[in-house]
PQR file with spaces between the fields and no chain letter, atoms N, CA, C, O and H, PARSE charges and radii, in Angstrom:
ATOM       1  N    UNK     1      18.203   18.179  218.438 -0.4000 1.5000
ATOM       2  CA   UNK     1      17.078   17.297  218.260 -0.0000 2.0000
ATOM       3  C    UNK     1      17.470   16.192  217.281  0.5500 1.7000
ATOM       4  O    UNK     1      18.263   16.622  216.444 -0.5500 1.4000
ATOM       5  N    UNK     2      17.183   14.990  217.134 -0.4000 1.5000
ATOM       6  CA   UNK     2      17.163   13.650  217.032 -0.0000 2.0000
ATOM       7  C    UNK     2      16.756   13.572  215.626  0.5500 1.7000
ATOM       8  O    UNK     2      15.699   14.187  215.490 -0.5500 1.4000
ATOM       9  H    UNK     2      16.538   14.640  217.814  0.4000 1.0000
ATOM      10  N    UNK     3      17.143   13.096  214.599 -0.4000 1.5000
ATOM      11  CA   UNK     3      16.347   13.147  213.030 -0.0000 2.0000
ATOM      12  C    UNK     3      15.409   12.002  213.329  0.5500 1.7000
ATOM      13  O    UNK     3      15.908   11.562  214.365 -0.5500 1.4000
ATOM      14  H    UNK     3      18.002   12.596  214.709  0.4000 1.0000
ATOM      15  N    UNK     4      14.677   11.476  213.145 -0.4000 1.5000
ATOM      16  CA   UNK     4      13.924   10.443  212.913 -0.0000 2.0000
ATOM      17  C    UNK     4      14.426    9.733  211.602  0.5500 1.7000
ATOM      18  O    UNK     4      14.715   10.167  210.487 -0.5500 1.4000
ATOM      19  H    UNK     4      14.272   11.833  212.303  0.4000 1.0000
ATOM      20  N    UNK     5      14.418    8.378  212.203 -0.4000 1.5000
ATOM      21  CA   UNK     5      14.972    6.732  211.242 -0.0000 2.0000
ATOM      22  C    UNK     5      13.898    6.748  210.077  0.5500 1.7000
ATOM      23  O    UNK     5      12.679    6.593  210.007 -0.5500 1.4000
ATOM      24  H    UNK     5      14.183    8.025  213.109  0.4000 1.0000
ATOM      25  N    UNK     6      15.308    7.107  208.879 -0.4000 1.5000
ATOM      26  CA   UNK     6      14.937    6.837  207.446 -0.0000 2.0000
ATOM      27  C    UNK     6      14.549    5.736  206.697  0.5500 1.7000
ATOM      28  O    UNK     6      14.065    5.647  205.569 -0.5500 1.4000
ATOM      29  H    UNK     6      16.298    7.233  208.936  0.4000 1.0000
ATOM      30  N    UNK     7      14.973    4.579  207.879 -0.4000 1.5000
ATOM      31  CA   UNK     7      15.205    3.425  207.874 -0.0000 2.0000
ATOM      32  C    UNK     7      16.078    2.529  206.818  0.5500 1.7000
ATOM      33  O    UNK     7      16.434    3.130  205.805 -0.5500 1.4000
ATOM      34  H    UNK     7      15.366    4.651  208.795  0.4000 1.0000
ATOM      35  N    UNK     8      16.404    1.363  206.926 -0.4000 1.5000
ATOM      36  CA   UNK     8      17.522    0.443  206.764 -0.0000 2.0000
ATOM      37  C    UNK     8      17.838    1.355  205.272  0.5500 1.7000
ATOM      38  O    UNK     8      16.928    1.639  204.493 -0.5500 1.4000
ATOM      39  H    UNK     8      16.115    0.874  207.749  0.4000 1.0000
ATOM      40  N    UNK     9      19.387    1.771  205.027 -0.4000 1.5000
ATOM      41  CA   UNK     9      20.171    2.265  203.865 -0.0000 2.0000
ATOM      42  C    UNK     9      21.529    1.797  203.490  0.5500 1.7000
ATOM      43  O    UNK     9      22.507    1.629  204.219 -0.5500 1.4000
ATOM      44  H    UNK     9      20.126    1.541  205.659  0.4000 1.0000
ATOM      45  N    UNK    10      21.449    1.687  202.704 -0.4000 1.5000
ATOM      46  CA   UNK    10      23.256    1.604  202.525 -0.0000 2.0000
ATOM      47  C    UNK    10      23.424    2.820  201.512  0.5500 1.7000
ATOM      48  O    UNK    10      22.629    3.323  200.718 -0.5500 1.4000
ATOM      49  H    UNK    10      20.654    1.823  202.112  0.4000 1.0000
ATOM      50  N    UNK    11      25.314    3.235  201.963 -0.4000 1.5000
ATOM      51  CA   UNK    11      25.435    4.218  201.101 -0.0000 2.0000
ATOM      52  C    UNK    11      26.480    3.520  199.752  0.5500 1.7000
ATOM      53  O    UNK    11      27.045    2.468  199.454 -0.5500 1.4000
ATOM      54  H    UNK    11      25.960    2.827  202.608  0.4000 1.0000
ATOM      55  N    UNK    12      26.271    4.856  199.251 -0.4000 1.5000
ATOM      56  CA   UNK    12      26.564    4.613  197.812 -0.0000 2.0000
ATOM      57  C    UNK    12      27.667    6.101  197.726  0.5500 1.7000
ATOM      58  O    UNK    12      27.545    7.208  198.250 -0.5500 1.4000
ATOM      59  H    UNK    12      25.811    5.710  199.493  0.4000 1.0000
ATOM      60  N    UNK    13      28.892    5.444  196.694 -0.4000 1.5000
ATOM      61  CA   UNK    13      30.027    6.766  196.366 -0.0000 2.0000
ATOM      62  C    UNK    13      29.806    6.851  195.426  0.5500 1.7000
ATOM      63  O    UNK    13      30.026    5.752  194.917 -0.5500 1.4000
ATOM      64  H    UNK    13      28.990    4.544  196.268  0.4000 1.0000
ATOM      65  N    UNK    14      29.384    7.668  194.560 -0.4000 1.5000
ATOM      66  CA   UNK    14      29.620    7.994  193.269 -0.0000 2.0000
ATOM      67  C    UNK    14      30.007    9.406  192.763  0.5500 1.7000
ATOM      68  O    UNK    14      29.494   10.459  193.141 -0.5500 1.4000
ATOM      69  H    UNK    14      29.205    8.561  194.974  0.4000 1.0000
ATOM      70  N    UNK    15      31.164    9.234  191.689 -0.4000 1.5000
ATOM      71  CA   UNK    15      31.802   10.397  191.171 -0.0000 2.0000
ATOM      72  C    UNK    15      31.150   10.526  190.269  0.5500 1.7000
ATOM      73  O    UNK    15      31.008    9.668  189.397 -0.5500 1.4000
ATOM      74  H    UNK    15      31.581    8.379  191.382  0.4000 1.0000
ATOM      75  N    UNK    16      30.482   11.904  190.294 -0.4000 1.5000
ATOM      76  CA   UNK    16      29.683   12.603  189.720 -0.0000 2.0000
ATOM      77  C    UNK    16      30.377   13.417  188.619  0.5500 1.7000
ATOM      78  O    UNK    16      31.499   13.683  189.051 -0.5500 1.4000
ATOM      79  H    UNK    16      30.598   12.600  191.003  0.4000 1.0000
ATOM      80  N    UNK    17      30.203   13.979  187.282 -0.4000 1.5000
ATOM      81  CA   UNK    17      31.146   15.288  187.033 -0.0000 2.0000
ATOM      82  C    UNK    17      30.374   16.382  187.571  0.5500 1.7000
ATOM      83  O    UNK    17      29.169   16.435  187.817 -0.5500 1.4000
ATOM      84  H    UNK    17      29.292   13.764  186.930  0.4000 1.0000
ATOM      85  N    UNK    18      31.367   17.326  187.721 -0.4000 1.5000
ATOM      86  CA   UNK    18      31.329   18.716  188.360 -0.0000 2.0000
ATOM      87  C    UNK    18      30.261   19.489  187.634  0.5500 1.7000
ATOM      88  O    UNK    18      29.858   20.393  188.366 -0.5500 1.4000
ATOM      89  H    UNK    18      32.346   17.283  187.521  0.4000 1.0000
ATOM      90  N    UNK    19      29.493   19.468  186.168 -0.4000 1.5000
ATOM      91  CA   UNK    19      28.632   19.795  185.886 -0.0000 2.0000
ATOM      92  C    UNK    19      26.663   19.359  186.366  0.5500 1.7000
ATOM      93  O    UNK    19      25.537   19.853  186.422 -0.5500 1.4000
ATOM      94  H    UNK    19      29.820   18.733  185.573  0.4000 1.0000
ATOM      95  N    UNK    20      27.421   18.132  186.591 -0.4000 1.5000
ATOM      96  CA   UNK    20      26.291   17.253  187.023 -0.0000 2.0000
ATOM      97  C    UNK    20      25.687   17.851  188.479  0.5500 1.7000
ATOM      98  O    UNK    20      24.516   18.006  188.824 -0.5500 1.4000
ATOM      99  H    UNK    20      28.336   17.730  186.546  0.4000 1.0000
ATOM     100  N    UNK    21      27.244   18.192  189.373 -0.4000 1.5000
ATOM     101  CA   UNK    21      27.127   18.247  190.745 -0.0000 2.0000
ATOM     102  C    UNK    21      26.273   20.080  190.650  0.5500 1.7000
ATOM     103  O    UNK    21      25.496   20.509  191.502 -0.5500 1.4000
ATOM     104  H    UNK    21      28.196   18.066  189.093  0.4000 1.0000
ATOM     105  N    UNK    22      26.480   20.429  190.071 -0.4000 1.5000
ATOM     106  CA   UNK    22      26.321   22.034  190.127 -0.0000 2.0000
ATOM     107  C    UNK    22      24.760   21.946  189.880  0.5500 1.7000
ATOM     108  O    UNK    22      23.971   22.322  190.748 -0.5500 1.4000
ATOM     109  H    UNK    22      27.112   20.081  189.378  0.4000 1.0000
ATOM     110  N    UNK    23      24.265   21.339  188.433 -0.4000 1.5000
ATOM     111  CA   UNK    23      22.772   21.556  188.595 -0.0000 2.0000
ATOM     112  C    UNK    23      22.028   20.888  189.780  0.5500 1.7000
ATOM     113  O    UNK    23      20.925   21.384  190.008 -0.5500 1.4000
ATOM     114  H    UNK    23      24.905   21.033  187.728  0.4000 1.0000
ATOM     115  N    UNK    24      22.394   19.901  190.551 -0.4000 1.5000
ATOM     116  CA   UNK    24      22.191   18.898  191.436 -0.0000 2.0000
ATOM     117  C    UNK    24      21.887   20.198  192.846  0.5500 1.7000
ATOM     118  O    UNK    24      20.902   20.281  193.580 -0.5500 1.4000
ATOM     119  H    UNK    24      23.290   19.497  190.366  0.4000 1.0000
ATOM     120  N    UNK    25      23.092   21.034  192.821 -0.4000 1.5000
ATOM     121  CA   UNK    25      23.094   22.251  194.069 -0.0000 2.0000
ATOM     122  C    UNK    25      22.170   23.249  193.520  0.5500 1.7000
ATOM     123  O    UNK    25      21.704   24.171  194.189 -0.5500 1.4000
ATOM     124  H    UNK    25      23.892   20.966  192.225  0.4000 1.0000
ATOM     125  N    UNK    26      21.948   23.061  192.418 -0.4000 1.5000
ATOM     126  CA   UNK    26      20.719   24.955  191.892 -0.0000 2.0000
ATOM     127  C    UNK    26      19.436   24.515  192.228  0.5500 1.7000
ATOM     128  O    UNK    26      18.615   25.132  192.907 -0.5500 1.4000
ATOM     129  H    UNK    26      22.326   22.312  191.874  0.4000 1.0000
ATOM     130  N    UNK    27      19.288   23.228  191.628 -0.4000 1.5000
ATOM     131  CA   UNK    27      18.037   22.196  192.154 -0.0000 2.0000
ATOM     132  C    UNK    27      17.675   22.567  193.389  0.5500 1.7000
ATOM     133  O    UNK    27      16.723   23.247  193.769 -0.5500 1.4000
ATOM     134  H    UNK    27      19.955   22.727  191.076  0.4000 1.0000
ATOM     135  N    UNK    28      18.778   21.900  194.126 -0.4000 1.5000
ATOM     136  CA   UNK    28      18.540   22.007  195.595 -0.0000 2.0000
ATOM     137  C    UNK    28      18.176   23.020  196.411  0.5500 1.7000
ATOM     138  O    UNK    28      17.649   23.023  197.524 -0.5500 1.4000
ATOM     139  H    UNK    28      19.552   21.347  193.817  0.4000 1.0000
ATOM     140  N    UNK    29      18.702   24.272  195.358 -0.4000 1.5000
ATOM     141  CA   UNK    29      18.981   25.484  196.560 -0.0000 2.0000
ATOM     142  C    UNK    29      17.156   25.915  195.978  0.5500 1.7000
ATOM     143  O    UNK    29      16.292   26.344  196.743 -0.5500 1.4000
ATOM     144  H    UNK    29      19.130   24.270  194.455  0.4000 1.0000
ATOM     145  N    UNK    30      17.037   25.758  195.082 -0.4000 1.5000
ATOM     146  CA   UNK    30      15.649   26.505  194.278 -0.0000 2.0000
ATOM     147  C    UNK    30      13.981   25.459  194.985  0.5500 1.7000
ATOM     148  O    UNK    30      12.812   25.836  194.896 -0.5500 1.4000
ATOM     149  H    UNK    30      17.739   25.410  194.461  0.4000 1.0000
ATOM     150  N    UNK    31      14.482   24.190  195.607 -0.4000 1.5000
ATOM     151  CA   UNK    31      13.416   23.357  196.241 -0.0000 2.0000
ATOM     152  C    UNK    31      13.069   24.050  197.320  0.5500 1.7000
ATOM     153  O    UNK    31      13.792   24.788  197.990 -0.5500 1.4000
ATOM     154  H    UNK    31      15.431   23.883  195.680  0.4000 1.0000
ATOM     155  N    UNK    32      11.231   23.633  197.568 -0.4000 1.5000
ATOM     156  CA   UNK    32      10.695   23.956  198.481 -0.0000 2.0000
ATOM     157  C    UNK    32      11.263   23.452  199.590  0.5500 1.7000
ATOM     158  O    UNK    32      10.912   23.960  200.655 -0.5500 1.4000
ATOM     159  H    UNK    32      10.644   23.034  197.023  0.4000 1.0000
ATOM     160  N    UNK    33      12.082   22.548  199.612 -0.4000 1.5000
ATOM     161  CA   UNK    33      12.249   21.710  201.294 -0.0000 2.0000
ATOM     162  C    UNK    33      13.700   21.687  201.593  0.5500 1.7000
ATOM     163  O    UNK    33      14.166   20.591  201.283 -0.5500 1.4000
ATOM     164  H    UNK    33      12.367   22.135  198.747  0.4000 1.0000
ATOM     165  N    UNK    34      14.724   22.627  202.161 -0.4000 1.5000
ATOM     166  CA   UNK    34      16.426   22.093  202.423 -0.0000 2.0000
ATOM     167  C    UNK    34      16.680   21.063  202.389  0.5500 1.7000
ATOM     168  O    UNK    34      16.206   20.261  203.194 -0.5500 1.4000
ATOM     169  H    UNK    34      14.345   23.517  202.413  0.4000 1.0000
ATOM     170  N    UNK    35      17.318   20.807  201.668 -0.4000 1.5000
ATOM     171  CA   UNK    35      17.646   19.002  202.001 -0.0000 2.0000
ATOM     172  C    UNK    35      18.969   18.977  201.390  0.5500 1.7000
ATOM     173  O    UNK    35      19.244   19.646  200.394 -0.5500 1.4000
ATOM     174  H    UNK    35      17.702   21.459  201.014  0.4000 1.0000
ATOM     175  N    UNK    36      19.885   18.117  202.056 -0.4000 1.5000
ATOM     176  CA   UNK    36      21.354   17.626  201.499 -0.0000 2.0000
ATOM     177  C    UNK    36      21.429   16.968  200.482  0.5500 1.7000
ATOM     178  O    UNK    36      20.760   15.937  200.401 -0.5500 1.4000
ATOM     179  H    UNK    36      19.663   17.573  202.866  0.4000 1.0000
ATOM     180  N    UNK    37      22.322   17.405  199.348 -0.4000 1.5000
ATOM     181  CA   UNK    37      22.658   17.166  197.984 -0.0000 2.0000
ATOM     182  C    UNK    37      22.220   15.156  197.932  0.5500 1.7000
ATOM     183  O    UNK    37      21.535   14.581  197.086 -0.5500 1.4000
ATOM     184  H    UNK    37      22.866   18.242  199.414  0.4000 1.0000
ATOM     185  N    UNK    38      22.866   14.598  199.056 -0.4000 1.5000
ATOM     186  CA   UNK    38      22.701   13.226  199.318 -0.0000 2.0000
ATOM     187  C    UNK    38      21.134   12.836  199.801  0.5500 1.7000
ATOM     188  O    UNK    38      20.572   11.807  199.425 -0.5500 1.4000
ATOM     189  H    UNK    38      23.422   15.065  199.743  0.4000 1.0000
ATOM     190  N    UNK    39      20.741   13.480  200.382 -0.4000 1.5000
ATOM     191  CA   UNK    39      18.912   13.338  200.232 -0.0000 2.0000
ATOM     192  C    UNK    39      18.314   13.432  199.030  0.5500 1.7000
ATOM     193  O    UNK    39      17.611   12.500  198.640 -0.5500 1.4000
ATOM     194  H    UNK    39      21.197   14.315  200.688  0.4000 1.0000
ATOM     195  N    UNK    40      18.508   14.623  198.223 -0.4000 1.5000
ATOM     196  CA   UNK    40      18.122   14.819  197.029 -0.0000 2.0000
ATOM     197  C    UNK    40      18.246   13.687  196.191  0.5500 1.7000
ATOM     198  O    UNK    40      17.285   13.394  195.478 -0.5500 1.4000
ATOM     199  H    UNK    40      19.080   15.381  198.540  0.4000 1.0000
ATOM     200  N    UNK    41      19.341   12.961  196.160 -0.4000 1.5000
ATOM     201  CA   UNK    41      19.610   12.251  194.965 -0.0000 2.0000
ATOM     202  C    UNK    41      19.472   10.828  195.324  0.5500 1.7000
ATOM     203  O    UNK    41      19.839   10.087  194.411 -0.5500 1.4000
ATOM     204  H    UNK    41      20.121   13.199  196.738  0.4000 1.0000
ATOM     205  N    UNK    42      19.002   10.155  196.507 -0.4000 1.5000
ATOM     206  CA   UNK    42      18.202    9.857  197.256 -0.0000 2.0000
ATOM     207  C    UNK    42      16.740    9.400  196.734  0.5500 1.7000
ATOM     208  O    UNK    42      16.449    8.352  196.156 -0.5500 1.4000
ATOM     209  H    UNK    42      18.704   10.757  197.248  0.4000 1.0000
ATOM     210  N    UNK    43      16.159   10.145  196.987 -0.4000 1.5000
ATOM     211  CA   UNK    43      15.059   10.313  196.668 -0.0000 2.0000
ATOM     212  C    UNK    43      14.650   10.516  195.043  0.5500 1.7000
ATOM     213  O    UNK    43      13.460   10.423  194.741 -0.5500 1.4000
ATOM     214  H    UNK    43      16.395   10.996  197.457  0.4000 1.0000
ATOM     215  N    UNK    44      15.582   10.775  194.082 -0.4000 1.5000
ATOM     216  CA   UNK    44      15.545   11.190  192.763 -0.0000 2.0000
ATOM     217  C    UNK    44      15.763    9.449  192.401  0.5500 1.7000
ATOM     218  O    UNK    44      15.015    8.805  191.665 -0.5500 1.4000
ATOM     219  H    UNK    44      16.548   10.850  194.327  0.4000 1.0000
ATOM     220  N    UNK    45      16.697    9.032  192.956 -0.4000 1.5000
ATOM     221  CA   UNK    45      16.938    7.198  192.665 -0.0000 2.0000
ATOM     222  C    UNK    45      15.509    6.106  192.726  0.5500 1.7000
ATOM     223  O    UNK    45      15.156    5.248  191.917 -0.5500 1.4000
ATOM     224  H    UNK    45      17.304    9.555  193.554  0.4000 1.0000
ATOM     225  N    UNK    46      14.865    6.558  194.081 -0.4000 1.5000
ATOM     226  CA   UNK    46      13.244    6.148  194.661 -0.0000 2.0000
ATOM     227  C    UNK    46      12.316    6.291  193.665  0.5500 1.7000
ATOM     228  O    UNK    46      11.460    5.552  193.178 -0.5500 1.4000
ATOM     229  H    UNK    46      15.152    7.254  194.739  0.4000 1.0000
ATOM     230  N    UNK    47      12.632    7.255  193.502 -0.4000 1.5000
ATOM     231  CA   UNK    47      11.411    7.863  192.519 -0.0000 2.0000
ATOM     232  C    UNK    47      11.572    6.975  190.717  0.5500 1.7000
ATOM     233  O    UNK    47      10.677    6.403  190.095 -0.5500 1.4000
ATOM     234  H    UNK    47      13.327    7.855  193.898  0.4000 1.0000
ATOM     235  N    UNK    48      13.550    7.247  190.177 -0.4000 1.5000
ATOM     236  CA   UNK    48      13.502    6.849  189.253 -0.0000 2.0000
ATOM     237  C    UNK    48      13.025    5.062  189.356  0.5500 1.7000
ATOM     238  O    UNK    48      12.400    4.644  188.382 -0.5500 1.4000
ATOM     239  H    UNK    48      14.277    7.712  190.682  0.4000 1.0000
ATOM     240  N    UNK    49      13.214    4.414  190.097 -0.4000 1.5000
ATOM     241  CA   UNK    49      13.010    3.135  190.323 -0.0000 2.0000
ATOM     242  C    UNK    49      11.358    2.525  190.746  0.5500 1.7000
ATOM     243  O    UNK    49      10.987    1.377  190.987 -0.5500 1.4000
ATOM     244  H    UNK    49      13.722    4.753  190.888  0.4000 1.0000
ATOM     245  N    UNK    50      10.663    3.714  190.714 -0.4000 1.5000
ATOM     246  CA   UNK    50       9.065    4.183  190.728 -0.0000 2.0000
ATOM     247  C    UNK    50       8.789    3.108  192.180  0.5500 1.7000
ATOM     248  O    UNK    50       7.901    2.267  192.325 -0.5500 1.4000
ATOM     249  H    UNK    50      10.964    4.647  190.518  0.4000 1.0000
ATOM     250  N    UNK    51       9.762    3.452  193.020 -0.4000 1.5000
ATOM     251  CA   UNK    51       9.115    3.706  195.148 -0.0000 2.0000
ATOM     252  C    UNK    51       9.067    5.200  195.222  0.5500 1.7000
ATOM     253  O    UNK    51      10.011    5.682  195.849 -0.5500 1.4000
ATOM     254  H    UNK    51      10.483    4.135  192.903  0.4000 1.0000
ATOM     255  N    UNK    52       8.198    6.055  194.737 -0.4000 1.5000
ATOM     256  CA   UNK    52       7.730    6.750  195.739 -0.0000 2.0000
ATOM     257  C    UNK    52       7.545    6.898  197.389  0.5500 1.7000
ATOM     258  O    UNK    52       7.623    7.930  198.056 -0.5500 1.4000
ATOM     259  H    UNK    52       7.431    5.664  194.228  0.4000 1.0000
ATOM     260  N    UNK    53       7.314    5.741  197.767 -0.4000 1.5000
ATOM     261  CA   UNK    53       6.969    5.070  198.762 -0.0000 2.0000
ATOM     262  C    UNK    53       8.248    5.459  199.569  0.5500 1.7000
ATOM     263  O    UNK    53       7.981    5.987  200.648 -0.5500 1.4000
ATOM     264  H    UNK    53       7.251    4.903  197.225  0.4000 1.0000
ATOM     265  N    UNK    54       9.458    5.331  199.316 -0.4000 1.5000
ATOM     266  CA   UNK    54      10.732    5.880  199.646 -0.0000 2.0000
ATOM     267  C    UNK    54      11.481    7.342  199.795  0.5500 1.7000
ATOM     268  O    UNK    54      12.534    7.641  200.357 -0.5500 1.4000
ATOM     269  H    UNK    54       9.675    4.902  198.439  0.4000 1.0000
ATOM     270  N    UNK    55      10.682    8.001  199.191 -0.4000 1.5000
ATOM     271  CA   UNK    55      11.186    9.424  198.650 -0.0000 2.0000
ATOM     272  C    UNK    55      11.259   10.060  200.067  0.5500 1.7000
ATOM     273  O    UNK    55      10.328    9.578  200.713 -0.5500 1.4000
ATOM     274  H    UNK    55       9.826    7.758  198.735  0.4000 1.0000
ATOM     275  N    UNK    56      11.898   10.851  200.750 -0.4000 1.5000
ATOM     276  CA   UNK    56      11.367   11.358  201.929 -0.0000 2.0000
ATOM     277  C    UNK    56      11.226   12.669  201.763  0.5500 1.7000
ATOM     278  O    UNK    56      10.589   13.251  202.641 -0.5500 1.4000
ATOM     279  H    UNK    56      12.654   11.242  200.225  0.4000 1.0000
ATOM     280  N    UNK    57      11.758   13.460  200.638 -0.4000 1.5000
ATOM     281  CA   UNK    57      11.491   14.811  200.366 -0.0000 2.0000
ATOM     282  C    UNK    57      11.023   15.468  199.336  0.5500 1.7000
ATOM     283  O    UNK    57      10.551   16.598  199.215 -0.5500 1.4000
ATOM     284  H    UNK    57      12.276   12.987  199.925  0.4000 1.0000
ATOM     285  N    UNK    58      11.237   14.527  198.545 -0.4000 1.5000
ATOM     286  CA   UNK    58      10.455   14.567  196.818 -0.0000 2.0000
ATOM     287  C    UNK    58       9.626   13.771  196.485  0.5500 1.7000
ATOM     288  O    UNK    58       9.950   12.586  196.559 -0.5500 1.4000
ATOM     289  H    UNK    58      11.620   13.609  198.644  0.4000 1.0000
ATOM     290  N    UNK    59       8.024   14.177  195.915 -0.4000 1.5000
ATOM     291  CA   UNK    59       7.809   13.892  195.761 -0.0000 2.0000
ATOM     292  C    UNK    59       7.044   13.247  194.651  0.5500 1.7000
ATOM     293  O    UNK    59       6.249   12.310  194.573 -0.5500 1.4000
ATOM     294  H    UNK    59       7.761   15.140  195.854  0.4000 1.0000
ATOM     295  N    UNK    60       7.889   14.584  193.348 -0.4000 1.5000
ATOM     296  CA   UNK    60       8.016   14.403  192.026 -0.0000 2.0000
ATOM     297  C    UNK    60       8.931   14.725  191.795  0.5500 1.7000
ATOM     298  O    UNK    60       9.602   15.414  192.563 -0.5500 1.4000
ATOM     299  H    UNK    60       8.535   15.344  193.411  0.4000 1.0000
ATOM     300  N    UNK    61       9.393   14.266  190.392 -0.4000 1.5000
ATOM     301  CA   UNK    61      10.819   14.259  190.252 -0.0000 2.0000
ATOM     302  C    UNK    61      11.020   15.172  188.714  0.5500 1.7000
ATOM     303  O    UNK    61      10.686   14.702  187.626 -0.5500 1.4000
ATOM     304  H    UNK    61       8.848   13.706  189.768  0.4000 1.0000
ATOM     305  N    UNK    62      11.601   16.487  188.891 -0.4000 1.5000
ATOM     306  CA   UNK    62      11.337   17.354  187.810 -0.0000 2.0000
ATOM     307  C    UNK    62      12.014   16.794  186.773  0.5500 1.7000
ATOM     308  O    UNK    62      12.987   17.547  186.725 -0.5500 1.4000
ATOM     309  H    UNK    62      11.872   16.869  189.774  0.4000 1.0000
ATOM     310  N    UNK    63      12.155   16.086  186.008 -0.4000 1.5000
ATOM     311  CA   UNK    63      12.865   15.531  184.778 -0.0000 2.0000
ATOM     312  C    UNK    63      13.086   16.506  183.419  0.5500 1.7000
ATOM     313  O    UNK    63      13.021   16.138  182.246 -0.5500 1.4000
ATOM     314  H    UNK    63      11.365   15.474  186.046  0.4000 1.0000
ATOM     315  N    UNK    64      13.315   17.617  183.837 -0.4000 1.5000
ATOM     316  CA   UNK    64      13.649   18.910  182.849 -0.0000 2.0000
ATOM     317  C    UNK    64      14.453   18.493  181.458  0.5500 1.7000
ATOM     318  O    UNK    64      14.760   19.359  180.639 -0.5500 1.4000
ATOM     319  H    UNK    64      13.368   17.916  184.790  0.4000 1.0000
């Protein structure tokens, strides 16, 4: 089945450190919704830049 258009994105590389990347996966694995490490952080960018409007899986952003 077909994902449905997130619409217009560009991607982004960024080297993360390996501590960063790990809470980024506990996050992920502990969220109500599966979503790829690259969705997550995604949507954590939307949110920090206050588009909500963008987020497609978060829709608060736990700032622990």
């Amino acid at each position: 089945m077909a994902m449905a258009s997130k619409g217009p994105r560009t991607a982004v590389m960024a080297r993360i450190p390996d501590e960063v990347h790990a809470i980024l996966q506990d996050r992920r694995r502990r969220s109500e919704t599966a979503m790829p490490v690259s969705q997550m952080v995604s949507d954590i960018l939307a949110l920090y830049v206050h588009r909500p409007d963008l987020a497609v899986n978060l829709k608060e952003w736990d700032q622990e």
